[in-house]
C-alpha positions in Angstrom: 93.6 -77.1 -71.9 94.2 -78.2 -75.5 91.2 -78.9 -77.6 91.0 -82.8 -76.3 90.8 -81.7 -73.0 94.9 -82.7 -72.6 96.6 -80.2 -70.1 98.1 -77.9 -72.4 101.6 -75.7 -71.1 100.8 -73.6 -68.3 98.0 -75.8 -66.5 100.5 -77.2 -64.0 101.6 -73.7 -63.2 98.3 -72.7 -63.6 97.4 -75.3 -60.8 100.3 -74.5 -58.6 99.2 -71.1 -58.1 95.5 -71.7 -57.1 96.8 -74.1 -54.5 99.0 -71.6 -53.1 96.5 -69.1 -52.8 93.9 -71.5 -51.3 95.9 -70.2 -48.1 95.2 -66.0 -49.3 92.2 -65.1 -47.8 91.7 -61.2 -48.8 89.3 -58.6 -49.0 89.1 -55.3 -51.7 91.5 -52.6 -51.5 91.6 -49.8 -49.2 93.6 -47.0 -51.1 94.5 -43.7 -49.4 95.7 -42.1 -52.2 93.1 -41.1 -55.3 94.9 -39.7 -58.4 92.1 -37.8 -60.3 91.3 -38.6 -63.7 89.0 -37.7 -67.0 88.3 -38.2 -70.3 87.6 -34.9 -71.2 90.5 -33.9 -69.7 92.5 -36.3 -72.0 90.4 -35.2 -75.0 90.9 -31.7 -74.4 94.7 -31.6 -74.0 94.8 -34.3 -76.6 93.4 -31.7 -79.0 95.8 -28.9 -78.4 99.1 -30.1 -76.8 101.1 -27.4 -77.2 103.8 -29.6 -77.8 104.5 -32.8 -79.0 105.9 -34.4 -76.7 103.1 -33.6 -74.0 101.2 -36.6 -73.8 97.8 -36.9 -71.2 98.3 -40.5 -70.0 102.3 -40.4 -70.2 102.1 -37.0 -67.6 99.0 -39.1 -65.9 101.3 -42.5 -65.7 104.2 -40.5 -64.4 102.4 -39.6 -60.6 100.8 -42.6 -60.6 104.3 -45.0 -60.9 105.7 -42.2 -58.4 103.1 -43.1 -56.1 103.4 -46.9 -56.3 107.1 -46.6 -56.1 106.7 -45.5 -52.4 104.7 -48.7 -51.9 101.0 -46.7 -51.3 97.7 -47.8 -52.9 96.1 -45.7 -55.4 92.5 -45.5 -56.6 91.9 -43.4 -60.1 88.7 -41.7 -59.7 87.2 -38.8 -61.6 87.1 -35.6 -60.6 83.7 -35.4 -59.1 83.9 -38.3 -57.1 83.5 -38.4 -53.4 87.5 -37.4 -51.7 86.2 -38.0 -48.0 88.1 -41.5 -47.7 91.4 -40.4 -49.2 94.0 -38.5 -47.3 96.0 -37.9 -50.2 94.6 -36.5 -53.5 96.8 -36.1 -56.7 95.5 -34.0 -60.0 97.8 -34.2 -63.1 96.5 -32.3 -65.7 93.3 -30.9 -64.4 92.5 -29.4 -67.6 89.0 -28.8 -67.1 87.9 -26.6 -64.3 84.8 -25.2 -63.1 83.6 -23.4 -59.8 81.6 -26.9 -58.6 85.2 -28.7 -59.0 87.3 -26.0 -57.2 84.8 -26.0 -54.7 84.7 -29.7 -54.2 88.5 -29.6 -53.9 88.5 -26.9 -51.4 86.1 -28.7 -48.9 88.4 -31.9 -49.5 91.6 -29.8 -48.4 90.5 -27.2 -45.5 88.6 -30.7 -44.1 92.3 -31.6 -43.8 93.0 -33.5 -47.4 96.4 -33.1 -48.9 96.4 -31.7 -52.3 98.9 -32.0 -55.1 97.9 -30.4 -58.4 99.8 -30.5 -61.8 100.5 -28.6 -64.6 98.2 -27.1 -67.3 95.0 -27.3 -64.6 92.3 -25.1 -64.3 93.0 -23.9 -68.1 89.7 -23.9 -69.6 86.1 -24.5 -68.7 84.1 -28.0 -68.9 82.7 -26.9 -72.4 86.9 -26.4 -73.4 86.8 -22.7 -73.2 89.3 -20.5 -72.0 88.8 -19.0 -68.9 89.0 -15.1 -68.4 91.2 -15.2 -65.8 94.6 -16.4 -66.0 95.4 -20.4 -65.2 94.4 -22.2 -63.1 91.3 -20.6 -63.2 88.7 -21.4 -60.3 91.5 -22.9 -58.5 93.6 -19.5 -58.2 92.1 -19.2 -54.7 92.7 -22.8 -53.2 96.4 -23.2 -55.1 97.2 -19.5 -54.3 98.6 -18.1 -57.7 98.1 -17.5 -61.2 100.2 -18.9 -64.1 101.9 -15.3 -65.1 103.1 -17.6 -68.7 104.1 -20.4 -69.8 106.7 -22.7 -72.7 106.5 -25.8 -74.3 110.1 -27.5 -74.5 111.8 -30.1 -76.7 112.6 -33.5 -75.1 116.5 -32.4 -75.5 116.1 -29.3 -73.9 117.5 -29.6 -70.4 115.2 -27.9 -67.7 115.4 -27.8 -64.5 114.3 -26.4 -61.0 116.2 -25.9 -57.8 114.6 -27.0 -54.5 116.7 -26.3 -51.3 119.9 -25.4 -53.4 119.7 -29.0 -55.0 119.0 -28.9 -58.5 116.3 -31.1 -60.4 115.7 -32.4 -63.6 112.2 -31.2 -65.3 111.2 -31.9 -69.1 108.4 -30.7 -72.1 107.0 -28.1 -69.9 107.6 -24.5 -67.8 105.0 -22.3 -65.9 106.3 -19.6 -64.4 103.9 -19.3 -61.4 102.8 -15.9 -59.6 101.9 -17.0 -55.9 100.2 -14.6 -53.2 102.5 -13.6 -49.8 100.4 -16.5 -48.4 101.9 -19.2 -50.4 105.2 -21.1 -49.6 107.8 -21.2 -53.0 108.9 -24.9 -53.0 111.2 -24.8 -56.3 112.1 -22.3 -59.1 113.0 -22.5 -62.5 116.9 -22.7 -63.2 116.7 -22.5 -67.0 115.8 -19.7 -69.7 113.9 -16.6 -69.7 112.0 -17.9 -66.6 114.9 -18.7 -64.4 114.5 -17.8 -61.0 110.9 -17.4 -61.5 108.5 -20.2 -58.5 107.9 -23.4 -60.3 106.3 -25.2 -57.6 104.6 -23.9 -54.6 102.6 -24.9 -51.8 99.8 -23.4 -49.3 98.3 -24.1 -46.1 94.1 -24.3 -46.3 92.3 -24.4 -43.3 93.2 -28.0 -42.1 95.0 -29.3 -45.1 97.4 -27.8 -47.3 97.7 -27.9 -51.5 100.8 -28.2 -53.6 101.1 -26.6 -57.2 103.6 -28.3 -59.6 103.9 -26.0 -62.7 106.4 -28.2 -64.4 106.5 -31.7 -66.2 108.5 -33.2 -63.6 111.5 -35.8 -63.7 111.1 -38.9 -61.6 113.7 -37.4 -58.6 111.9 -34.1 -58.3 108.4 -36.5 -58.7 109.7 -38.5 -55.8 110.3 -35.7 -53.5 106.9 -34.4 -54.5 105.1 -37.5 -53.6 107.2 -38.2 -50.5 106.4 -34.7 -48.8 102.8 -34.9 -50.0 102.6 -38.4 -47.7 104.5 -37.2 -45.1 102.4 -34.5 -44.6 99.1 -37.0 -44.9 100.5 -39.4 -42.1 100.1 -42.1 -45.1 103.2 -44.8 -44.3 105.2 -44.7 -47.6 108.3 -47.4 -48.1 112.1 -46.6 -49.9 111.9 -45.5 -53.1 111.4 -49.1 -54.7 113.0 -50.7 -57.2 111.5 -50.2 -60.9 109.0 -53.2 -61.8 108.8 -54.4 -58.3 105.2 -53.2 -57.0 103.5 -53.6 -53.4 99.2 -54.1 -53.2 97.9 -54.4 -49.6 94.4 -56.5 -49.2 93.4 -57.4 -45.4 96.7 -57.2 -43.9 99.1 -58.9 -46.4 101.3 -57.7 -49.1 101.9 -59.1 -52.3 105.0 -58.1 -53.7 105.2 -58.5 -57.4 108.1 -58.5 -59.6 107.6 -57.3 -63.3 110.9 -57.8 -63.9 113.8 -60.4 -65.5 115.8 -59.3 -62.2 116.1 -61.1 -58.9 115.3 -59.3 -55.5 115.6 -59.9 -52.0 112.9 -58.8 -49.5 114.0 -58.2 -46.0 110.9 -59.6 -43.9 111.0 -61.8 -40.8 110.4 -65.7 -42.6 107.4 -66.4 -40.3 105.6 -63.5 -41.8 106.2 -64.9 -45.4 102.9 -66.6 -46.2 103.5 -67.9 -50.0 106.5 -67.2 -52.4 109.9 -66.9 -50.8 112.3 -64.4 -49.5 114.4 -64.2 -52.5 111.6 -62.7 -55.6 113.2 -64.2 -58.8 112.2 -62.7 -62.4 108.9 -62.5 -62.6 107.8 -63.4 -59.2 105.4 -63.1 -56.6 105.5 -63.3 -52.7 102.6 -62.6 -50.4 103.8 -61.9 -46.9 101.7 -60.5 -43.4 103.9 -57.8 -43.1 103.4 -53.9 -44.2 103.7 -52.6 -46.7 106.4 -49.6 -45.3 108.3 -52.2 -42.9 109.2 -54.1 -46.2 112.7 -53.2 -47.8 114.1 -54.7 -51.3 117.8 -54.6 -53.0 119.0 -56.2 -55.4 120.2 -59.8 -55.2 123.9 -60.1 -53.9 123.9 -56.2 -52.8 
C-alpha cells in the first residue's frame, strides 16, 4: 500500500495469490536428504584456501543445487545434529573432524544411512589443528582411505576423472586417494602427475555404505554422484531438471517454481493440477497433487 492507504503496484497480484492459496492446505517439510554444514568449517577453509578459487559456500552450493536438481528435499543441518530421519546424508567440506563426529557418522551409516563425503574433510581438528594422521583424519576408518597428496588447480586448468571409461569434467581441486582392498574405486584422475591415481571411492559399512569424492566436481560427474547416492537410499529422485526450475513437497503436493525468464511445460495429468497451469511461464508457479518423481519438464515447444 502507498502511504494514503491507495493500493500501490503489486497489491492486486499480491491479492491474487492469497486467494489461490486459500485452496493449499500444507504442513512443514519432510526432507530425506540432510547436507551437513558449519561455520567453523567455513571459517577454517576460509582462512587457508589453498587456492583462490576454492570458495566454502560455492563447493557447499554446488551438492546442494545437485540435489534439488533431482527434485529431492534437503535440510542443512550441522554436523552434530541428529541423522536418524535422513536416508541420505551429504558432507562437503567437512573440514573439521573429531573422533565424536566420525563416530556419529559411523552409527548413521552401518544403521543403514547413505554417506557422501567431499573433499578437504577430516583435515584438521575442531580447534583448526592438523591432525597426525593423514586426511581425512578420524574418518580414515568409515571412508576407507587416506589422502596419499593433494593440488590446488587454476579455474583454466582442465581436470578430469574417468568413471566407467566415460570421462568427467572436475575443477580447483585433486586428491589422489589411497583406499584399503575393502573399498570400491568409483573414478580416477585423468590429468597430471596424479593420473590414474582413485579420485572417488566408495565402501560398504555394516548396513549402509559411504562414498568419498576427492575432487571439486563438475555438475555431470556431481549428478552421477547424487543420482547413485539416492538410488542406493531408495529416495525417489526425478530427470535431471532444468536449471531455475525447483520442486518442494509439503503434505502431498508439489510446487513447482520457475526462477527463470523461460517457459516450461509440466507433464502431469490436469486433474492433479491444483493452482497454476500446465504450461509454467517466466517466473511462475504451479502447485499440483502429484510427486515429485512422476513430474517431467521440457522446454516449451520441445
Amino acid at each position: 500500500m502507498k502511504q494514503d492507504g491507495s493500493p500501490d503496484r503489486g497489491y492486486s497480484d499480491a491479492k491474487a495469490a492469497a486467494e489461490e492459496l486459500t485452496a493449499v492446505d500444507v504442513d512443514h517439510v519432510d526432507a530425506s536428504v540432510a547436507l551437513l554444514h558449519d561455520y567453523d568449517n567455513w571459517w577454517a577453509i576460509g582462512v587457508q584456501p589453498h587456492a583462490p578459487e576454492f570458495d566454502y559456500w560455492e563447493h557447499l552450493r554446488c551438492y546442494y543445487r545437485a540435489l534439488r536438481a533431482r527434485g529431492v528435499q534437503v535440510d542443512v543441518v550441522h554436523p552434530d545434529a541428529p541423522l536418524d530421519d535422513y536416508d541420505a546424508v551429504v558432507a562437503p567440506g567437512l573440514h573439521l573432524v573429531d573422533t565424536e563426529l566420525a563416530d556419529h557418522l559411523t552409527q548413521f551409516v552401518e544403521q543403514g544411512g547413505q554417506l557422501l563425503v567431499g573433499a578437504r574433510s577430516g583435515v584438521k581438528t575442531p580447534a583448526n589443528q592438523l591432525h597426525e594422521t593423514l586426511a581425512p583424519g578420524p574418518l580414515a576408518d568409515l571412508t576407507g582411505l587416506v589422502v596419499d597428496q593433494h593440488e590446488s588447480y587454476p579455474e583454466d586448468v582442465p581436470l578430469a576423472v574417468e568413471v566407467d571409461g566415460d570421462e568427467y569434467a572436475a575443477t580447483t581441486w585433486a586428491e589422489w586417494l589411497d583406499p584399503d582392498p575393502q573399498t570400491t574405486i568409483v573414478a580416477t584422475h585423468t590429468f597430471g602427475p596424479g593420473a590414474g591415481r582413485p579420485a572417488v571411492t566408495r565402501r560398504d559399512r555394516g548396513d549402509g555404505s559411504v562414498a568419498y569424492c576427492g575432487v571439486w566436481p563438475g555438475s555431470k560427474l556431481l549428478d552421477e554422484l547424487v543420482a547413485d547416492l539416492l538410488s542406493r537410499s531408495g529416495i525417489e529422485y526425478t530427470s535431471r531438471l532444468p536449471d531455475g526450475v525447483r520442486f518442494n513437497e509439503r503434505d502431498d503436493l508439489t510446487w513447482v517454481t520457475n526462477f527463470t525468464s523461460r517457459t516450461f511445460e509440466m507433464d502431469v495429468p490436469t486433474g492433479d493440477v491444483v493452482t497454476g497451469g500446465q504450461t509454467l511461464g517466466a517466473f511462475d508457479v504451479a502447485v499440483v497433487s502429484t510427486a515429485p518423481h512422476l513430474i517431467s519438464i521440457s522446454s516449451e515447444g520441445l
